[in-house]
Residue, then its C-alpha position, 0 to 999 in steps of 0.5 A: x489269596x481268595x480274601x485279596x483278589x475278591x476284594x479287586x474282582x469287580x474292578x476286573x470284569x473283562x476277566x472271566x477265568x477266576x483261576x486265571x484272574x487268581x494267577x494274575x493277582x498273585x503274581x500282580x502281589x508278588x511285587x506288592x512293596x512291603x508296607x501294602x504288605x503289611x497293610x493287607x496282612x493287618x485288613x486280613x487278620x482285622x476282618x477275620x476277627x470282626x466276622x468271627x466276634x460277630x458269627x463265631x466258628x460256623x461264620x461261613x455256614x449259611x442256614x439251611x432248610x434241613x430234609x425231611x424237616x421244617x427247620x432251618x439249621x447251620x450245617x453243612x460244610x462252609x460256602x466260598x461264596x459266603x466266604x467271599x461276599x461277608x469277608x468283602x463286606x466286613x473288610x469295608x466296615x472294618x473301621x466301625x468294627x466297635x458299632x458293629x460289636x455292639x450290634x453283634x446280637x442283631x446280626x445273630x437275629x438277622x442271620x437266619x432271615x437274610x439266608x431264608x430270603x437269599x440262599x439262591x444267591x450263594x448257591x448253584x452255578x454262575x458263582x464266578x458271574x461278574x453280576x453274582x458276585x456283585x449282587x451277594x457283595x450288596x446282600x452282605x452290605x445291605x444286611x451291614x448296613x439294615x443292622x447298623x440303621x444305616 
């Protein structure tokens, strides 16, 4: 529900409560006919696999500066809002999914980078904030688009 309704929030700003904007998507999607369905089923499944071929199991980790240490580490449990932003980047990009592929090294280079540079935005409170969520949805395209050479 999460991967479909972000993938609409901006177009919705007006409304605030994220619990009511999920509640309202879901019965909005009990009357969805079967082939937008489909096709939501086939984007869903696609995207997983894309960002799972590209980052692995720990996908949803962000790298983290670790206490007590100097080093910047994946751990933790995942983040929705990582979650959320790279699934919604990915799904636009999911078209391109074999340039992407090829690159898969770069963004394993870039990942570590883009977290030590942009972890406040995907931590701490105001996560459900219109703005946020814009902002970590152009942080996740931008690094797309940084790695593809766009």
């Amino acid at each position: 529900l999460r991967f479909f309704a972000y993938r609409q929030r901006l177009r919705y700003p007006e409304q605030r409560s994220l619990r009511k904007y999920l509640d309202r998507y879901l019965q909005y999607g009990n009357e969805f006919p079967q082939n937008t369905l489909d096709e939501l089923e086939r984007l869903f499944v696609e995207t997983i696999k894309l960002v799972y071929d590209v980052f692995g199991a720990d996908a949803f980790l962000p790298y983290r500066l670790r206490q007590g240490q100097n080093k910047w580490r994946r751990f933790g449990k995942p983040i929705l809002t990582v979650y959320e932003s790279m699934t919604y980047a990915f799904s636009q990009y999911v078209n391109r999914k074999d340039d992407i592929l090829r690159e898969q090294q770069k963004f394993s280079i870039q990942l570590e980078p883009f977290y030590k540079k942009n972890l406040e935005h995907f931590t701490g409170r105001s996560i459900a904030n219109i703005s946020k969520i814009k902002d970590r949805n152009n942080l996740f395209m931008d690094l797309i688009k940084q790695v593809l050479g766009e």
